[in-house]
N, C-alpha and C positions, 0 to 999 in steps of 0.2 A: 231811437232808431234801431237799435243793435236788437231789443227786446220785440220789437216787431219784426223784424224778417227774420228771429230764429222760432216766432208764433206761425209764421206764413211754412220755415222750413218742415213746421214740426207737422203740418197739416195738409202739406202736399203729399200727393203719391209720387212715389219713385225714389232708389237710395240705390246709391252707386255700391257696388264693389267694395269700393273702398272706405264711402262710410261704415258702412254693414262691419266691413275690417275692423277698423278704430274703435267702434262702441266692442265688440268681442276685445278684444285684444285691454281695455280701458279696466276688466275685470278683474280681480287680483288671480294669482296664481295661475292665469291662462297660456296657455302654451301653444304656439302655431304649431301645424307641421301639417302632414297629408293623411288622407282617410280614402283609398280606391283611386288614387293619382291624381285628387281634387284638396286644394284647400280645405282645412280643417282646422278647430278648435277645442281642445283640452283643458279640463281643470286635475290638475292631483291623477292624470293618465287617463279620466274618463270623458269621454266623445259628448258633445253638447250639441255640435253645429260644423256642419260641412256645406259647402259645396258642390253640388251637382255636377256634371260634365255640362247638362244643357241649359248652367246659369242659377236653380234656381238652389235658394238654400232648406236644409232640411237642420229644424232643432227640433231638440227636445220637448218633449210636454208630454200630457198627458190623454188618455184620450176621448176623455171626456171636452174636456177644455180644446181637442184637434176638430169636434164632433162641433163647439159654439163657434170658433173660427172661422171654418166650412161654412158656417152657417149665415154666418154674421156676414162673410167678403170674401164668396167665392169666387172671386177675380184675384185672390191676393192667396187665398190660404187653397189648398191641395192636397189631396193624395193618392199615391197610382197602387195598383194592385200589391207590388212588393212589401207596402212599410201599413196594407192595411192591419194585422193585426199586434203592430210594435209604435209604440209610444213616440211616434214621433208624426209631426206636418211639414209639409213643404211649404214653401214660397216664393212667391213672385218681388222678385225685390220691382222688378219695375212697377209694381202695382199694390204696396204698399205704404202705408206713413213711417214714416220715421220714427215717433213718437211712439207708435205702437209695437213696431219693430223693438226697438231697445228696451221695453216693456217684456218681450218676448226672450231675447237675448236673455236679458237678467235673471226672467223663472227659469228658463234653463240651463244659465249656469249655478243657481240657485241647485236643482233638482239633481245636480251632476258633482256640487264643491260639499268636500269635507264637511261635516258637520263642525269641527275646530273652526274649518276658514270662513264657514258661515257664519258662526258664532262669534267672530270679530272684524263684521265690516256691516252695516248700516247701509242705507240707500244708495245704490246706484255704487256698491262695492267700495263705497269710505268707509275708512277706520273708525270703530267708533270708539 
C-alpha cells in the first residue's frame, strides 16, 4: 500500500513548499539561509536554489538541459528575461512531479558541492 501512493505521489503534479524544503535540505552539507529576502539554499556557500518572491523556485542547471525542460513541460519549467543568459530555470512547483523535481534538486546540488563532497556520497546524497 505504502509503495503505491508514494508511485501515485511521485507522479502527481504539484509539491508543496515544504516538500521541495526537505528533499533540498535531505542533501549533505546544505545550508538554509536567504538569497534577495526569499528562501534559499547552499552547498560549501554556493547558491543552487532559491525562492522567488512570487513562489516559484529557480535552480541550477545548465542551459542546455534549461533549453530540454522548456521544452519538454512548459507549464512546469520557465524563464523570464533576467536569468536568460545565466545558468539557471525556474519552476512552477505547483505544476511539477515530485520525482522529477528531486531529480533536479540533486543535479543542482551536484553542479554547485565540492568535488570532495561529491566524491563521498552516492545517490540521492548517501554515503557511499
Amino acid at each position: 500500500m505504502k509503495s503505491a501512493r508514494r508511485a501515485r505521489r511521485a507522479g502527481a503534479r504539484g509539491v508543496s513548499y515544504e516538500a521541495m524544503r526537505r528533499l533540498a535540505l535531505a542533501l549533505p552539507g546544505v545550508e538554509e539561509g536567504t538569497c534577495y529576502g526569499t528562501p534559499a539554499w547552499r552547498v560549501a556557500g554556493k547558491l543552487f536554489a532559491r525562492l522567488r518572491e512570487d513562489g516559484a523556485l529557480v535552480l541550477r542547471t545548465d542551459l542546455d538541459e534549461r533549453e530540454r525542460l522548456m521544452s519538454s513541460d512548459p507549464e512546469a519549467f520557465y524563464v523570464t528575461d533576467h536569468y536568460l543568459a545565466y545558468p539557471w530555470v525556474l519552476v512552477r512547483l505547483s505544476n511539477v512531479r515530485r520525482d522529477r523535481l528531486r531529480a533536479l534538486i540533486d543535479s543542482a546540488w551536484q553542479r554547485s558541492a565540492p568535488k570532495t563532497l561529491r566524491a563521498d556520497v552516492g545517490p540521492r546524497g548517501k554515503k557511499a
